[in-house]
Backbone and ligand atoms as CSV (ligand in chain L), in Angstrom:
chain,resi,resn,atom,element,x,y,z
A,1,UNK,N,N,0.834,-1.208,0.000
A,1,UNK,CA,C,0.000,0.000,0.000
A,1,UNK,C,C,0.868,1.257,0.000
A,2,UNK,N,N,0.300,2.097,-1.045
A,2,UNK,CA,C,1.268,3.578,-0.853
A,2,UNK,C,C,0.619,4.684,-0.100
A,3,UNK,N,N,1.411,5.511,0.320
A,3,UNK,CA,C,0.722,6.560,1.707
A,3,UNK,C,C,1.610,7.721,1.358
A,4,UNK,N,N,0.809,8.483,1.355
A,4,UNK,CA,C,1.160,10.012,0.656
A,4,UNK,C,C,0.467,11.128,1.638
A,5,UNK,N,N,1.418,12.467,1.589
A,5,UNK,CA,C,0.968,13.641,2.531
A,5,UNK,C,C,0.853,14.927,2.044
A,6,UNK,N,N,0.496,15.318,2.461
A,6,UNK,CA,C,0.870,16.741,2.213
A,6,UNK,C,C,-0.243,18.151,3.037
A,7,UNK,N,N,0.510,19.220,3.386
A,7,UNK,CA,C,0.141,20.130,4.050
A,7,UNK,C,C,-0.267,21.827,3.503
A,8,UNK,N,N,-1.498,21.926,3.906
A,8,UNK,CA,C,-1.259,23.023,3.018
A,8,UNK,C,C,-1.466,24.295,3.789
A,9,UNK,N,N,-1.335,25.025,3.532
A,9,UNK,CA,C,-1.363,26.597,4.305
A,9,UNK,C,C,-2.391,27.881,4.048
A,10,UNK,N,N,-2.976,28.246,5.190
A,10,UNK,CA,C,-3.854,29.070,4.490
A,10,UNK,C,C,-3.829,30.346,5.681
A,11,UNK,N,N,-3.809,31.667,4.847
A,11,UNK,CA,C,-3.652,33.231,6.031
A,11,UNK,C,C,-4.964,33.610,5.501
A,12,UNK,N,N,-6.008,33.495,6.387
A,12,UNK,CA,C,-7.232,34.054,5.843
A,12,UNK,C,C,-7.624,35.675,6.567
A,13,UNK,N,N,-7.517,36.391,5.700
A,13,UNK,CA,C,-8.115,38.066,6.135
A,13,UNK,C,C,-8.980,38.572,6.986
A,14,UNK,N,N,-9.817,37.423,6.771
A,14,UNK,CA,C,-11.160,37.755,7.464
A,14,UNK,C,C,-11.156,36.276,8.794
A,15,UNK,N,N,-12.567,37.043,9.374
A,15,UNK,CA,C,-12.439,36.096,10.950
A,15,UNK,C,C,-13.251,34.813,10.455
A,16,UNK,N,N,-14.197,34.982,9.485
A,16,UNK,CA,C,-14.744,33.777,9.284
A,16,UNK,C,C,-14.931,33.885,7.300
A,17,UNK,N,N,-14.295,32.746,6.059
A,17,UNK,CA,C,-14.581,32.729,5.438
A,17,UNK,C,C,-14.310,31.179,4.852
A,18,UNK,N,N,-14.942,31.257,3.888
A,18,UNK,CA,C,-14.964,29.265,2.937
A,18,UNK,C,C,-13.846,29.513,1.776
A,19,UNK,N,N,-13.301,28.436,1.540
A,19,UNK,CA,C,-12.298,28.795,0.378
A,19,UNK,C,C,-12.152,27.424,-0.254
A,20,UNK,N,N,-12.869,27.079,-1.201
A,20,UNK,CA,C,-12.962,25.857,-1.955
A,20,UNK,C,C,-11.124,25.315,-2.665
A,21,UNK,N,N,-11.425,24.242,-2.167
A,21,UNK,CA,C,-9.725,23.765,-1.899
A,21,UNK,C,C,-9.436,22.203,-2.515
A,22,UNK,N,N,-10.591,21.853,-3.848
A,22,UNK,CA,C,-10.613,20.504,-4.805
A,22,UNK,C,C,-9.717,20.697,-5.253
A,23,UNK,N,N,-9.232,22.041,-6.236
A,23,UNK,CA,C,-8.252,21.843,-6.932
A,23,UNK,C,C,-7.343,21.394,-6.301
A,24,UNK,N,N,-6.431,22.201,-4.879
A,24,UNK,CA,C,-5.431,21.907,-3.722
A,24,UNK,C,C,-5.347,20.096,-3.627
A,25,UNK,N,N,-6.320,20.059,-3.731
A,25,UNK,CA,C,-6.320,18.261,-3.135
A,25,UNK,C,C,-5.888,17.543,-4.244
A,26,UNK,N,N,-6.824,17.725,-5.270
A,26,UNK,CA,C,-6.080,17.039,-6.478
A,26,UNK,C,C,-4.964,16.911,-7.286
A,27,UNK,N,N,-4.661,18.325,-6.911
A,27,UNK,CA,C,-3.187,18.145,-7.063
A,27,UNK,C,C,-2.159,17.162,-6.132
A,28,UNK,N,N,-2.676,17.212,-4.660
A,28,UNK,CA,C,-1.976,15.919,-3.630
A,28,UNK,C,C,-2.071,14.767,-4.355
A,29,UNK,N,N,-3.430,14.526,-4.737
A,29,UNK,CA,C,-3.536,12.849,-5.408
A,29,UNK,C,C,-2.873,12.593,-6.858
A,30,UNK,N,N,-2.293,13.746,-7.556
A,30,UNK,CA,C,-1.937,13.755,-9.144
A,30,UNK,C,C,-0.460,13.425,-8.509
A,31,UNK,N,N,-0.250,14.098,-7.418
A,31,UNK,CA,C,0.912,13.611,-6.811
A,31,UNK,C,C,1.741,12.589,-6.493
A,32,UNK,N,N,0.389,12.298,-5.629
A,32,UNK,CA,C,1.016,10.881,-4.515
A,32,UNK,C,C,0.843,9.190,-5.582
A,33,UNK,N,N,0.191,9.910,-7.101
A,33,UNK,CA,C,0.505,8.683,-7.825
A,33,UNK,C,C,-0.833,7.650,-7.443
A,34,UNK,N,N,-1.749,7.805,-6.450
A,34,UNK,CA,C,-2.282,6.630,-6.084
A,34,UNK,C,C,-3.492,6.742,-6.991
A,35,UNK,N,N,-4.298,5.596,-7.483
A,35,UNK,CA,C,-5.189,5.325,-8.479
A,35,UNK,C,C,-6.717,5.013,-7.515
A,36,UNK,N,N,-5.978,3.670,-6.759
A,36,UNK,CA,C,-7.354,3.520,-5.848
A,36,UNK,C,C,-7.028,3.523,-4.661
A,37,UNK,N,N,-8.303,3.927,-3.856
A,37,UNK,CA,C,-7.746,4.207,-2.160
A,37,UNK,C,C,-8.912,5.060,-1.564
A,38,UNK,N,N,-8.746,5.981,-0.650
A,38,UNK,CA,C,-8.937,7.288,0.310
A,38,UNK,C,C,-7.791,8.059,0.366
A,39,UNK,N,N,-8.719,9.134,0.348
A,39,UNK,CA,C,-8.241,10.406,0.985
A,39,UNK,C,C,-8.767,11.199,2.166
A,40,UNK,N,N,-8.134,11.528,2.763
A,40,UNK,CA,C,-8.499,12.137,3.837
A,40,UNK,C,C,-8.448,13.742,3.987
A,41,UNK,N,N,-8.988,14.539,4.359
A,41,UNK,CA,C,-8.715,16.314,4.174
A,41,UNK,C,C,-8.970,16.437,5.550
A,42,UNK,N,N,-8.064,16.821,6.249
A,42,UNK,CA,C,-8.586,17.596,7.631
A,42,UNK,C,C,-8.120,19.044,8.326
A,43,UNK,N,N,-8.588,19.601,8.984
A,43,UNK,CA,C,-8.127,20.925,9.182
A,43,UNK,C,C,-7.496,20.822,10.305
A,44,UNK,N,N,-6.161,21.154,10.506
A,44,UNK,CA,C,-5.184,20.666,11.979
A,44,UNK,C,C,-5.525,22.258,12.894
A,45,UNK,N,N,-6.420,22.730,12.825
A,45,UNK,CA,C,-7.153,23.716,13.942
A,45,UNK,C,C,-7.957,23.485,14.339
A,46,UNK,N,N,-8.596,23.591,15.907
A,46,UNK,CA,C,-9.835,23.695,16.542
A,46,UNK,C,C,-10.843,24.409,16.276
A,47,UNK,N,N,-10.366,25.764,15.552
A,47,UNK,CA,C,-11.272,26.668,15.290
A,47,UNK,C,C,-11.254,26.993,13.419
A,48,UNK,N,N,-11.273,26.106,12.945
A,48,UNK,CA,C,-11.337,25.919,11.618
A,48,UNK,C,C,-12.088,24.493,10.844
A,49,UNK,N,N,-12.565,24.362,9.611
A,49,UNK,CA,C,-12.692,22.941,9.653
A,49,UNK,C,C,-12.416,22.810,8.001
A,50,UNK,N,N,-13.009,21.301,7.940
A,50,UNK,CA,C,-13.270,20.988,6.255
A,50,UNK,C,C,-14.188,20.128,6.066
A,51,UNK,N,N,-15.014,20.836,5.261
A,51,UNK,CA,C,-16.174,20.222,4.911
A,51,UNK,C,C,-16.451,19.787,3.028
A,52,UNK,N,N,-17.724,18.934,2.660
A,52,UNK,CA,C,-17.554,19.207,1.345
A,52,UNK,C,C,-19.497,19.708,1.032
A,53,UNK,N,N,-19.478,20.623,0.250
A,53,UNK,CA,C,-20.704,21.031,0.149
A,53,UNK,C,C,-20.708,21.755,-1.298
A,54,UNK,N,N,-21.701,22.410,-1.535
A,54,UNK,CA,C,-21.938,23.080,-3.017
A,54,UNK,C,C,-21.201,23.981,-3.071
A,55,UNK,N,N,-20.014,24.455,-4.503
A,55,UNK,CA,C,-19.695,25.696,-4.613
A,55,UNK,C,C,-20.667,26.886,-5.187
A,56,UNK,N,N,-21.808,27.363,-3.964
A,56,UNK,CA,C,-22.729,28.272,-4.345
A,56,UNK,C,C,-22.724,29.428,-3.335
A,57,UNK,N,N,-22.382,30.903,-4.270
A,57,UNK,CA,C,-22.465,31.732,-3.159
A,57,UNK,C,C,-23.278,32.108,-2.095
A,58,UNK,N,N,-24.436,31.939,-2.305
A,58,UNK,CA,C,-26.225,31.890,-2.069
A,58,UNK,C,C,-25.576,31.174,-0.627
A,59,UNK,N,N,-25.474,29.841,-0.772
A,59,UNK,CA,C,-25.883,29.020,0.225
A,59,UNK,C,C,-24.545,29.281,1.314
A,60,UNK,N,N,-23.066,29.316,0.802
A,60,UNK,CA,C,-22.299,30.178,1.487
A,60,UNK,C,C,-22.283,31.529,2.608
A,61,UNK,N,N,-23.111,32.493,1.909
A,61,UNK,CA,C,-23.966,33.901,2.828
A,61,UNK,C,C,-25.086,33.061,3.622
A,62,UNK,N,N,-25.484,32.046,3.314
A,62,UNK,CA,C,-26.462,31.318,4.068
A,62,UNK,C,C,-25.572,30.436,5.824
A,63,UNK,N,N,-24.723,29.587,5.098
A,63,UNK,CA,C,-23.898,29.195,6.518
A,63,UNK,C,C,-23.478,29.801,7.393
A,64,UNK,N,N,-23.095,31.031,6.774
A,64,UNK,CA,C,-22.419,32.935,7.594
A,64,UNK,C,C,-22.869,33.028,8.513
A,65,UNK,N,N,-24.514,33.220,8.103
A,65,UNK,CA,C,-25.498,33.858,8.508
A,65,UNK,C,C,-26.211,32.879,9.661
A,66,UNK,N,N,-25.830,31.339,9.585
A,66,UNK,CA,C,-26.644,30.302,10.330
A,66,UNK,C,C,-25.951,30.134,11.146
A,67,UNK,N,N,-24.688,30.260,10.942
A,67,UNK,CA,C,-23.210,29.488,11.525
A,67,UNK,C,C,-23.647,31.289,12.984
A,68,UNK,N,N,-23.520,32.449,12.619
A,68,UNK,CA,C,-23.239,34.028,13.624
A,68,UNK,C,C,-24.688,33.955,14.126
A,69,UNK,N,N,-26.052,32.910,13.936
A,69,UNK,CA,C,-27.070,32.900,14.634
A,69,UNK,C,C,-26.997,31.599,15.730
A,70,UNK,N,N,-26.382,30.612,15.614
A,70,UNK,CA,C,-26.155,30.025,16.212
A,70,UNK,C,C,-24.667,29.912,17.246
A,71,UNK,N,N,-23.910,30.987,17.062
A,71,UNK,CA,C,-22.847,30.979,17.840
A,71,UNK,C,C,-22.271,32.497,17.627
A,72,UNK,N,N,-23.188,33.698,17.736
A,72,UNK,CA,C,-22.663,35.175,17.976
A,72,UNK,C,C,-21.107,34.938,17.975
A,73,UNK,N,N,-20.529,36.043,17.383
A,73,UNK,CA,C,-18.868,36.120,18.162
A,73,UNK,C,C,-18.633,36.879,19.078
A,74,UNK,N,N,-20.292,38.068,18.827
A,74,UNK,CA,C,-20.077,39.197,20.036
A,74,UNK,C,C,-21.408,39.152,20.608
A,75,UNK,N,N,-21.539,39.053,22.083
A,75,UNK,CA,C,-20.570,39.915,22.874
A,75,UNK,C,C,-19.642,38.609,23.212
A,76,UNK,N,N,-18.379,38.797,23.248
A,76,UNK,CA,C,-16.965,38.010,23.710
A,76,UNK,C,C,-17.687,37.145,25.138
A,77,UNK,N,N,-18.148,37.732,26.048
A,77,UNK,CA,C,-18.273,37.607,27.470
A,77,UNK,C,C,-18.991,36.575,27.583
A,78,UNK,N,N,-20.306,36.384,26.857
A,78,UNK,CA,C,-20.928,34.938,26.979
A,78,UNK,C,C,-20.327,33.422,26.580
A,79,UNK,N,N,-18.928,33.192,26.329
A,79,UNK,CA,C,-18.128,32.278,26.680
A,79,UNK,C,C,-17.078,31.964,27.577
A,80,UNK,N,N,-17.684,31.467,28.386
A,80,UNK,CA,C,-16.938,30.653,29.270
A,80,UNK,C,C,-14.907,30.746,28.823
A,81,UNK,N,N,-15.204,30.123,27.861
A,81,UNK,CA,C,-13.575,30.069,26.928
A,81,UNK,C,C,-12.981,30.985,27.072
A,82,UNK,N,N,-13.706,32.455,26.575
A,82,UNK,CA,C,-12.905,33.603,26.232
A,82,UNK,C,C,-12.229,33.886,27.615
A,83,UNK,N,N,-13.094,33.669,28.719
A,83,UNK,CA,C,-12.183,33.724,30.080
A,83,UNK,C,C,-10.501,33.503,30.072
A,84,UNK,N,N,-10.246,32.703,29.457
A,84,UNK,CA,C,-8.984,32.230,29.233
A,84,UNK,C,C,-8.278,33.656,28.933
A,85,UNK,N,N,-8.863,34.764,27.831
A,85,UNK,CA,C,-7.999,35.927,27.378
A,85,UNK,C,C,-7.908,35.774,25.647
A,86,UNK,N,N,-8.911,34.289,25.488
A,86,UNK,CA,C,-9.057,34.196,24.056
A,86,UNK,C,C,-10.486,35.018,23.329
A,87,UNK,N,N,-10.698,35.346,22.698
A,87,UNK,CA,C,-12.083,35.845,22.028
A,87,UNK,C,C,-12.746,34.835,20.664
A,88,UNK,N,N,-12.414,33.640,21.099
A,88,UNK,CA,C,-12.596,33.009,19.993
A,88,UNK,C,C,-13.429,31.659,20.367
A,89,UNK,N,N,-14.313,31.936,21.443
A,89,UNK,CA,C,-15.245,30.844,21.755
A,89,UNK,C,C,-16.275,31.049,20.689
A,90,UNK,N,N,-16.495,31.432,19.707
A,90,UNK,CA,C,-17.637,31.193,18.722
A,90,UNK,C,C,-16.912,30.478,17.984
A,91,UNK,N,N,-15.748,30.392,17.414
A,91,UNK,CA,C,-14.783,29.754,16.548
A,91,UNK,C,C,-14.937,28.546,16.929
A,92,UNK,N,N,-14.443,27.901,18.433
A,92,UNK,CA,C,-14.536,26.614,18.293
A,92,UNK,C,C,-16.223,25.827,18.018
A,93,UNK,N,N,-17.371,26.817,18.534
A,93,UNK,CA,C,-18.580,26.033,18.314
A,93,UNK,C,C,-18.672,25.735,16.289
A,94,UNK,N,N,-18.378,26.890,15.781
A,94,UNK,CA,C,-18.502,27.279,14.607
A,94,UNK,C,C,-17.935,25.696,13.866
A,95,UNK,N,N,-16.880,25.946,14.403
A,95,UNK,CA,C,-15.875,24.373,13.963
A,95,UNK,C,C,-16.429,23.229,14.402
A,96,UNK,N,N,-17.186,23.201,15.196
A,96,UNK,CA,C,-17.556,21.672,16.314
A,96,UNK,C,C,-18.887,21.555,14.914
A,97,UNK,N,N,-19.733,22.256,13.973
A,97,UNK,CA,C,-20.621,22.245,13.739
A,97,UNK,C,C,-20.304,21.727,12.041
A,98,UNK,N,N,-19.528,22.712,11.884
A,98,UNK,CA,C,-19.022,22.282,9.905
A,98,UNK,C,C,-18.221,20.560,10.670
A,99,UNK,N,N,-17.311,20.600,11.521
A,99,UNK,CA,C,-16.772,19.242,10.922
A,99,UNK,C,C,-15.031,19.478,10.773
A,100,UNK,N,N,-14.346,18.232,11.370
A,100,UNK,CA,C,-13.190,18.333,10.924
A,100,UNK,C,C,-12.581,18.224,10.081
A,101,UNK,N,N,-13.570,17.162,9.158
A,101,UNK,CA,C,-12.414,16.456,8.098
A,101,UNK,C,C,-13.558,15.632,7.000
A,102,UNK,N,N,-12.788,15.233,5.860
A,102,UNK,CA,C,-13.617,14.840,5.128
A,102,UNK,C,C,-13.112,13.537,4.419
A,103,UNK,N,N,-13.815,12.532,4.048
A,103,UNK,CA,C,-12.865,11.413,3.079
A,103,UNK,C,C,-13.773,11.140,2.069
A,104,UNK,N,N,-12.659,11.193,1.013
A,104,UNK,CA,C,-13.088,11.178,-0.328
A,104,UNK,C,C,-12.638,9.628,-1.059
A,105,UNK,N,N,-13.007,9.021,-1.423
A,105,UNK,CA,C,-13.176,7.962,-2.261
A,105,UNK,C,C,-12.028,8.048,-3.676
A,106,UNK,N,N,-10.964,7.827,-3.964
A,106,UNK,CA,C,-10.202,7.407,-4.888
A,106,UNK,C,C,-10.352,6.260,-5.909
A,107,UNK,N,N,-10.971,6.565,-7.248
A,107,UNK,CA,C,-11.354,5.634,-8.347
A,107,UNK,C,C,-10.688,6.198,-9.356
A,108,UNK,N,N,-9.821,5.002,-9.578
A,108,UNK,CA,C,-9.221,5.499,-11.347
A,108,UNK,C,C,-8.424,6.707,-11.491
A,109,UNK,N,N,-7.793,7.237,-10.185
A,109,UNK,CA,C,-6.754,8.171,-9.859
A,109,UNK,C,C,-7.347,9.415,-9.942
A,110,UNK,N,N,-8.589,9.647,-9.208
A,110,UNK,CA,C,-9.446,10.845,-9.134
A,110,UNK,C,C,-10.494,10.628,-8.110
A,111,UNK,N,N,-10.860,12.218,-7.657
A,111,UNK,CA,C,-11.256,11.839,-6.310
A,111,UNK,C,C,-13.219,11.511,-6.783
A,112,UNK,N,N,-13.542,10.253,-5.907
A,112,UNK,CA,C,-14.943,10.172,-6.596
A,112,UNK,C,C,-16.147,10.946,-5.825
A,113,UNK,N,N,-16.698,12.509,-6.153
A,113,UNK,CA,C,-17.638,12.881,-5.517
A,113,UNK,C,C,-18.835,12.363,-6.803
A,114,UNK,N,N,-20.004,12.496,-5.457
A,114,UNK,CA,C,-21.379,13.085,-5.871
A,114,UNK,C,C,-21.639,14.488,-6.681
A,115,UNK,N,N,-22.469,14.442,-7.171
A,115,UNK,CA,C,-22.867,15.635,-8.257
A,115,UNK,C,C,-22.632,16.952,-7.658
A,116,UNK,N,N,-21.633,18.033,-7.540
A,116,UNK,CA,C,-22.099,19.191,-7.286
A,116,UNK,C,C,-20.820,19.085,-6.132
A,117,UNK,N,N,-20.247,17.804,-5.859
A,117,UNK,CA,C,-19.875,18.067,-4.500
A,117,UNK,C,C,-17.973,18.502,-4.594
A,118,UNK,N,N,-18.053,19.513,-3.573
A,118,UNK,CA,C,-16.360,20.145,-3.683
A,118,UNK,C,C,-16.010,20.519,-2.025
A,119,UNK,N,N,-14.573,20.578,-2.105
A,119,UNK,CA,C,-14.408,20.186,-0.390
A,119,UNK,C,C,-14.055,21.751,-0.477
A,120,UNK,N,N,-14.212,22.207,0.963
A,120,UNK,CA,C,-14.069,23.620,1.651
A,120,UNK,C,C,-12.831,23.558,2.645
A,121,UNK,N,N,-12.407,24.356,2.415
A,121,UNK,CA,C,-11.675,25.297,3.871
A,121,UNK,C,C,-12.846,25.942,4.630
A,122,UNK,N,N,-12.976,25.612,6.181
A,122,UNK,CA,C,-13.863,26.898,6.534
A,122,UNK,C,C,-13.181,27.468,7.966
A,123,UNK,N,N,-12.851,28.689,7.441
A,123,UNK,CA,C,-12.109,29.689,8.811
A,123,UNK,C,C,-12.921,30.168,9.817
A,124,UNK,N,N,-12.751,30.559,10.587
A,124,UNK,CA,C,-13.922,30.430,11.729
A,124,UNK,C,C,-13.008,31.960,13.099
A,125,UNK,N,N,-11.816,31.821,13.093
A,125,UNK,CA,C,-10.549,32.366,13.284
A,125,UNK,C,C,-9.902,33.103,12.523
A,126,UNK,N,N,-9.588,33.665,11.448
A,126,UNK,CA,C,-8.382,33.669,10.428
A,126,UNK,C,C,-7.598,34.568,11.353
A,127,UNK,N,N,-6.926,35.416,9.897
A,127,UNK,CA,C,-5.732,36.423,10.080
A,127,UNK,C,C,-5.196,36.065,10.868
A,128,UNK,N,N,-4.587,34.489,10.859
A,128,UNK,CA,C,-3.423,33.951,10.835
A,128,UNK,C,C,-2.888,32.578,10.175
A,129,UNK,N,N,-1.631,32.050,9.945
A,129,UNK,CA,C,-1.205,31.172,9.405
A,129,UNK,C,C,-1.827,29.956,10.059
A,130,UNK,N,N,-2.421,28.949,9.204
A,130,UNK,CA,C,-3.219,27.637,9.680
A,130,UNK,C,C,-3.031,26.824,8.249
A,131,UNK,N,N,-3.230,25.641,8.913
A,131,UNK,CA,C,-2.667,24.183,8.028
A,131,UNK,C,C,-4.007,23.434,7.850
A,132,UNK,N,N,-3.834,22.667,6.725
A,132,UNK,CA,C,-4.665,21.360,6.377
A,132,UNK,C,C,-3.979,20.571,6.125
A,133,UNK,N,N,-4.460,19.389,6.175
A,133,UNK,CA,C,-3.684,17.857,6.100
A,133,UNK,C,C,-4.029,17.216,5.162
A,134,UNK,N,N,-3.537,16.704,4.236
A,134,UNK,CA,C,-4.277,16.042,3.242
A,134,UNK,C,C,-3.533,14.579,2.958
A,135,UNK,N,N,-4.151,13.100,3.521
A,135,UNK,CA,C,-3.543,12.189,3.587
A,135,UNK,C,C,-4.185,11.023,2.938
A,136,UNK,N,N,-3.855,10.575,1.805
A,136,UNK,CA,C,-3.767,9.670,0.853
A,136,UNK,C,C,-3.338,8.495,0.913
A,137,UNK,N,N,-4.137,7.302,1.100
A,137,UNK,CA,C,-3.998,5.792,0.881
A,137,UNK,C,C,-4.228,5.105,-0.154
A,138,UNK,N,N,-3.380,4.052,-0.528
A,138,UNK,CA,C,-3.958,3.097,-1.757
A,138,UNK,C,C,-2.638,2.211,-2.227
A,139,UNK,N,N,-3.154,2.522,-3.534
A,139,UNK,CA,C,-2.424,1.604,-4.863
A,139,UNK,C,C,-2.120,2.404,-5.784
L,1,ZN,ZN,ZN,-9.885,29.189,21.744
């Protein structure tokens, strides 16, 4: 069995945005040579994740909007967390909700989604340096 890695890097501007990241991956698997197998995508932050969903802006302003009704970032004070001196207790719910990680199906040296379907970065934190993992099994 062959086992392939790779890490990727992302400085996002803003405190919370999606950044569709198929191409990123496929390039790992054009890489790592493997035909059949899994892949794995995960986001090595607490307050970040990876998910795979529609590339549609619509429904994007929609998660924003579901994701800051279900976990305000302000006021800071109603988390417990931020006690610490962090301001980023909406970040980790935000993340607990999209998901860490995603696995994709490897057929015929390409990754096999469903109709429509493309994997995300989702920042929850940014404006700073953060990693994804992208780890590849097979033949
Ligand atoms: Zn925190």
């Amino acid at each position: 069995m062959k086992s392939f890695y790779k890490e990727l890097y992302f400085n996002i501007p803003e405190r919370m945005e999606f950044v569709n990241i198929t191409s990123q991956v496929n390039e790992a698997l054009l890489e790592s040579g493997i035909q059949e197998g899994l892949c794995l995508v995960n986001a090595m932050h607490i307050t970040a994740s990876v998910f795979i969903n529609d590339d549609e802006s619509g429904l994007h302003r929609d998660y924003k909007r579901w994701l800051e009704k279900l976990a305000p970032h302000a006021p800071i004070d109603q988390y417990d967390h931020n006690r610490t001196g962090e301001d980023n207790g909406d970040a980790h719910h935000k993340r607990q909700i999209m998901g860490r990680e995603v696995v994709v199906a490897v057929t015929n040296g390409k990754l096999h989604f469903g109709t429509w379907e493309q994997i995300f970065y989702g920042e929850f934190d940014g404006r700073r340096k953060k990693r994804v993992l992208v780890k590849i099994i097979g033949e």
